[in-house]
N, C-alpha and C positions, 0 to 999 in steps of 0.2 A: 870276696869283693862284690859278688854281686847283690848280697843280702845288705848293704848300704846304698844302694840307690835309691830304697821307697826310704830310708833315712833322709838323705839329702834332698828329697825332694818333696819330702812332708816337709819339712824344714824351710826350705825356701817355699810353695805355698803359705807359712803365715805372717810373711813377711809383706808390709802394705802393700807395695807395688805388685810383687804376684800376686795378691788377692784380685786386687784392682783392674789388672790384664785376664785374670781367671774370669772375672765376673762379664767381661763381655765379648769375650773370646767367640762364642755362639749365639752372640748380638744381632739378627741378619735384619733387613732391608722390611720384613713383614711388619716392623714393630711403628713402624712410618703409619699403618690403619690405624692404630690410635692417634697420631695428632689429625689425622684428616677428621677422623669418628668426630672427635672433639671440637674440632674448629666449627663441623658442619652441623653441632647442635645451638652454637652461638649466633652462623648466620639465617641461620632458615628460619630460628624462632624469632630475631628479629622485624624478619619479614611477612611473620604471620599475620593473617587480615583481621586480629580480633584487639583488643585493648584492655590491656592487661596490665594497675597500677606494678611497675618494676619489672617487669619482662626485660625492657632491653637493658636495663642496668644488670642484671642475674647473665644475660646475651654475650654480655661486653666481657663479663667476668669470666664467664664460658673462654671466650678471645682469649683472654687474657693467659687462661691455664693452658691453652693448646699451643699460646707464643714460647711461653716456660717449656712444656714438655718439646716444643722444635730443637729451638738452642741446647735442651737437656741431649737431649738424642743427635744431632750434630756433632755435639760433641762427644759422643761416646761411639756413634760411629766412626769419628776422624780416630782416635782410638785405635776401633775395632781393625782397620785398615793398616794402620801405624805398626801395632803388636801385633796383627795374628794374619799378615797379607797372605800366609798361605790358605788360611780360610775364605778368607773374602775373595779370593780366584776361586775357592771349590762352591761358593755361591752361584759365581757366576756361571758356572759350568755345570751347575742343578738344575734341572728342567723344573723341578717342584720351589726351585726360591727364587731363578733370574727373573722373572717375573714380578715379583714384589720388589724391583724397582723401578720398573714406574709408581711407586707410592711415595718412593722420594718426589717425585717433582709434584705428584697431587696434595701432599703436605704442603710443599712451599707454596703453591698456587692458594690451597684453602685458607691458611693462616694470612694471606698478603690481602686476597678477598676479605676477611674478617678486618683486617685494618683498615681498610679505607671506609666500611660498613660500619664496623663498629667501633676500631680504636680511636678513631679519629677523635672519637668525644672527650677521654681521658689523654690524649699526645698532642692531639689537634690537627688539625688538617696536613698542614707542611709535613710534618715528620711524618702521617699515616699516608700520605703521597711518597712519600723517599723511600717510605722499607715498603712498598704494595710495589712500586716501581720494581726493584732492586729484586723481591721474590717471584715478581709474575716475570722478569725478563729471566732469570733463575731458574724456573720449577718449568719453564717454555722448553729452555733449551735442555735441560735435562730430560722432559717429556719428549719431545723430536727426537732426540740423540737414542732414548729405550724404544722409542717407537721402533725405529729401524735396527738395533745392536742388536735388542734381544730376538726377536723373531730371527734374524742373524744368526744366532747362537743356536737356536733351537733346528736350524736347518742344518748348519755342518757340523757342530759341535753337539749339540747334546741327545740322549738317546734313551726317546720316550716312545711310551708303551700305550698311553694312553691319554688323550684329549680333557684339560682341567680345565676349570672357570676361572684360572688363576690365567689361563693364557692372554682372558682381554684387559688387565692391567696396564701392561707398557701402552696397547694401543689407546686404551680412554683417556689416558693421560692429557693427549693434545685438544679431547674435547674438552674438559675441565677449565687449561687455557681458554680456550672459541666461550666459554661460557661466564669467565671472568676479565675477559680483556676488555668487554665495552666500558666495565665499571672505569675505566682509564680515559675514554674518548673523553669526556668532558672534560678535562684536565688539560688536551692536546692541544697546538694549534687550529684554528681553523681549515678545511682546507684538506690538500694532501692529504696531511698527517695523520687526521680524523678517518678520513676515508681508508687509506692505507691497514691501517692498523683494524678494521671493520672487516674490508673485504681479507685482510691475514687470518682473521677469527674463521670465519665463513670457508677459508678455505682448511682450516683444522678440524672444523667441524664436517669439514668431506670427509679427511685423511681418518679421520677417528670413527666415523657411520661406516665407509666404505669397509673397514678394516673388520671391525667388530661382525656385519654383514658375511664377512668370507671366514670367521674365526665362530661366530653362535650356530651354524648348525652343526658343527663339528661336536661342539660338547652337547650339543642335544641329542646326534646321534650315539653317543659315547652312552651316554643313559639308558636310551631305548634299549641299545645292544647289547652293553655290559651291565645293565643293573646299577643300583645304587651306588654313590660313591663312600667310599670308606666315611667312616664314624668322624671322624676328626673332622675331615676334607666339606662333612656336608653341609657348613654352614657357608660355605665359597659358592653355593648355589646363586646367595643373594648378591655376588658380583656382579652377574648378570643384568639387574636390577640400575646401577652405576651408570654405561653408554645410554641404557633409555630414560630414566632420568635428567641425567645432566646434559643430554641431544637436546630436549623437550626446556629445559630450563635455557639452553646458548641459545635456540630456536625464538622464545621469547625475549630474551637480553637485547637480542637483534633489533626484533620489532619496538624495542624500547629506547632507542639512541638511534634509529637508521632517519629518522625524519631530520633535516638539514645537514647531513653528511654525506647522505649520496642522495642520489636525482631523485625527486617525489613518486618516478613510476617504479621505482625499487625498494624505495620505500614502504610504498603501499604492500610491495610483494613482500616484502619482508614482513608485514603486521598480516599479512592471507594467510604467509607460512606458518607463522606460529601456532596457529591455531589447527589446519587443513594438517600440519604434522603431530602439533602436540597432539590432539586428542587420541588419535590412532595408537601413538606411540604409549600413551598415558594408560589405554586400555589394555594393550599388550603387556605394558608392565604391571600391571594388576592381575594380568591373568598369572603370570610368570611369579608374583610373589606370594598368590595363591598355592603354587605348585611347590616353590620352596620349601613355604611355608607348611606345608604338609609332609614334606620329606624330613625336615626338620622335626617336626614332631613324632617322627618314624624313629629318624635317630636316637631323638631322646627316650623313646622307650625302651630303646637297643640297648641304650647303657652309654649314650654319648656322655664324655666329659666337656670340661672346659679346655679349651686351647685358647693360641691367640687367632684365631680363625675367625671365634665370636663378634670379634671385632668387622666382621662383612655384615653385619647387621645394623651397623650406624652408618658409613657413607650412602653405600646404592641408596639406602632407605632416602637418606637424606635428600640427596637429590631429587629423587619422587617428590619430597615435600615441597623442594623451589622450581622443579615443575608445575605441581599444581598451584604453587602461588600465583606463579606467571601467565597460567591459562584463567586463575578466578580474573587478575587483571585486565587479560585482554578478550574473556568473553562475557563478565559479570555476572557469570553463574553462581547460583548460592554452592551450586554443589560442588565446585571444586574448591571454593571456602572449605566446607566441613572435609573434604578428603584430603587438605592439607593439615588439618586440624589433628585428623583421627591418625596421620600419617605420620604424623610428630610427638601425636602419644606414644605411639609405635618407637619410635627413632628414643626419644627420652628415656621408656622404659629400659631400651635397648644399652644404650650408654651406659644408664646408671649400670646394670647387672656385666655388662662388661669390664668398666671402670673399677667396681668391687672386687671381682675377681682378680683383674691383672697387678692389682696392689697386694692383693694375698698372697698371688706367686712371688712376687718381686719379695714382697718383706720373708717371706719362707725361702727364696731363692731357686723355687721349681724353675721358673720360666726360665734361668738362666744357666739353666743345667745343661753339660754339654747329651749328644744322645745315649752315650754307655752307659752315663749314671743314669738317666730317666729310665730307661729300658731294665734297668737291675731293680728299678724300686718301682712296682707297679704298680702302685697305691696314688702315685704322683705323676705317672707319666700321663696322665691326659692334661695333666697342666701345662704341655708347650705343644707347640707342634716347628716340623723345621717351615 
């Protein structure tokens, strides 16, 4: 009797639908760093201060794949949750994956940002007002809601050994909102509403600095004390890189919309701050991707493979990039031009070698391998990580 069980269950395996529930069974919450990666090569290059015949058309197209991959992955996580809830609770209860969800709400917030930026040209204004609305109110409350659950979880529930750069995920999240919600003010009434939703941003942008603040010297002590992070893990160094970024980019957003929304002397405070924080902040993160970047290159001589990890090399970066756009605007420096520039080569490069690879596992099916199989073929297992 019992030598027919791997009979009837290779059997049922190749039948469509257990294929189908197979294939994304070990679907988790990390695979949301691609559409953000993606979205945030469309808007930043947009916004870059040089002029370039087809840039934003090539921009928009960028948009265009990161909207495809959301809807793709939405749906296959509704799926993943449908078919395998007992998984998607042992997610939650991972200290190494609850975390990658706040990348759900940084997806929806980057792809709604890219529609009003950029779809707008190909849907047109109305419609890339309707879906930016619908994902920024979306990807908010689902950012708020990880801010506070997951930290949540990791206090009574889950039981960790050691301080990751995955921990400032759920918290950036609300900055991300503080950094695309002004795109919305001109759209509002006057008044209130404008203000409202200004001083909402302003106050996200506390909840996400404060946070990030009490959660960055943890993993920096985590380093000092424990030495490098594992092979896989050390590409999550450039998280870090994400809150100071995207601080320095809301920080400027601010000063670009506060004038006739709130009172001219907050105003003015708001276009001091952008700058009195960006640069500080802008230097820090240069210094911090210096050091990544140098761990990273350690890795790679160790014998790092590919994970979906690599994928922390296109958002934080990106951000960087729409901070220094933000600062070339508001202090007219050539130099934060060319560090946007050189930041975005950075961020490009980064994409493409990410994008390349995460299509090789999927059409081979490493990345969607549950962890037994990867672990038994280890030729393939640096192709996923959880």
């Amino acid at each position: 009797m019992a030598s027919l069980a791997p009979t009837r269950s290779l059997l049922g395996a190749t039948t469509p639908g257990a294929r189908a529930s197979r294939s994304v069974r070990h679907l988790g919450p990390n695979w949301y760093a691609s559409v953000m990666g993606t979205s945030v090569v469309g808007t930043a290059g947009a916004a870059l201060p040089v002029d370039v015949p087809g840039l934003r058309t090539a921009c928009t197209a960028v948009w265009a794949l990161s909207l495809a991959m959301l809807v793709t992955l939405l749906t296959a996580r509704a799926a993943h949750w449908r078919r395998h809830g007992d998984q998607a609770r042992a997610h939650l209860l991972d200290p190494a994956t609850a975390p990658f969800y706040g990348c759900l709400s940084m997806a929806l917030l980057a792809v709604g940002g890219g529609t009003l930026t950029l779809g707008r040209d190909w849907i047109g204004l109305p419609a890339a007002l309707a879906l930016d609305t619908v994902l920024f109110t979306a990807g908010t409350a689902v950012g708020l809601v990880a801010a506070v659950a997951v930290p949540y979880l990791m206090v009574v529930r889950h039981r960790i050994e050691q301080a990751s750069p995955v921990w400032l995920l759920p918290v950036v999240a609300p900055m991300v909102s503080a950094a695309l919600g002004p795109l919305l003010l001109p759209h509002l009434p006057a008044g209130q509403a404008r203000e409202t939703l200004l001083i909402a941003c302003y106050a996200m942008f506390g909840i996400s600095l404060l946070a990030t603040l009490v959660m960055l010297p943890l993993v920096f002590g985590r380093l000092v004390l424990d030495g490098p992070l594992p092979l896989a893990l050390t590409p999550t160094l450039f998280l870090v890189l994400g809150p100071l970024g995207q601080s320095t980019t809301a920080a400027n957003a601010f000063a670009d919309v506060a004038g006739g929304v709130v009172p001219d002397t907050y105003a003015h405070g708001f276009a001091a701050f952008a700058v009195l924080y960006g640069v500080p902040v802008m230097g820090f993160a240069l210094l911090w991707l210096a050091l990544a970047g140098a761990m990273v290159v350690r890795a790679r001589r160790a014998g790092m493979g590919f994970a979906m990890t690599w994928w922390a090399f296109t958002f934080p970066v990106g951000t960087c990039v729409t901070g220094a756009e933000g600062l070339a605007r508001h202090t007219g420096l050539d130099a934060f031009r060319w560090l946007a520039i050189a930041l975005y080569a950075l961020l490009a490069a980064a994409w493409l070698v990410a994008g390349v690879r995460t299509a090789r596992g999927l059409l081979s099916g490493a990345l969607l391998e549950g962890p037994a199989r990867a672990a038994s073929e280890p030729a393939r297992a640096t192709a996923r990580t959880r």
